[in-house]
C-alpha positions, 0 to 999 in steps of 0.5 A: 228574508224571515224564517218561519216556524211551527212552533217556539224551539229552544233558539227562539225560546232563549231569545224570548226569555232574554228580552226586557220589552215587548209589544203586543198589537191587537185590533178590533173586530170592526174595521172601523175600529182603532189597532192597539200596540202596546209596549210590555215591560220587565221579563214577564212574557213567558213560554208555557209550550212549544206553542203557548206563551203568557204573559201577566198584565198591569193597570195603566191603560184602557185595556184595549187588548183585553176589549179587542180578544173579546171580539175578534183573538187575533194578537202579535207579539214582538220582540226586539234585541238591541244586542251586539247581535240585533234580532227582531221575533214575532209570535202570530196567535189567537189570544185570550184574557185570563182571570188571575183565578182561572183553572187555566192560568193555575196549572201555570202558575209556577212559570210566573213565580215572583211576579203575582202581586196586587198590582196584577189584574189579569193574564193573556194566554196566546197559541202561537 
């Protein structure tokens, strides 16, 4: 039976910053359209409040997650643990795309210290 909450507590947080991968599922606003999952790499997901995570974004598919928020922000993150103790964690949110120099990302800009380089081309914000 899975456990339900209204908000990222410092358990789930923990559990959230330990991972190394990460899947993020997003479908267009048409039914007739294609649902997008994608595996995300490396510590980048971050937990910005009890009910915001973020996440920076690399080149290397067609942004599909981008191109489906613009229509319909409905996003799931999940996240796997393959430890001793296996766990499994989705967060169900509204998303956005966030320019790398938006005022919003700004004022969390520290969270994601080290991980701004070239190679980023832009960010999700999701209320969890």
């Amino acid at each position: 039976m899975a456990d339900w909450y209204d908000h990222i507590d410092d358990e789930r947080k923990a559990f959230i910053e330990k991972q190394h991968l990460f899947f993020v599922a997003t479908a267009p606003a048409e039914a007739d359209g294609l649902v997008n999952l994608s595996p995300k790499g490396r510590t980048l997901l971050r937990v910005l409040g009890p009910n915001l995570v973020g996440y920076l974004d690399y080149p290397g598919s067609g942004n599909e997650t981008a191109k489906h928020l613009d229509g319909d922000d409905r996003i799931t993150l999940m996240l796997c643990s393959f430890d001793a103790t296996a766990g499994i964690l989705r967060l169900y949110g509204r998303g956005r795309r966030v320019d790398l120099d938006a005022p919003e990302l700004a004022r969390h800009r520290a969270s994601f210290s080290g991980d701004f380089h070239p190679y980023v081309r832009q960010a999700f914000l999701v209320d969890v």
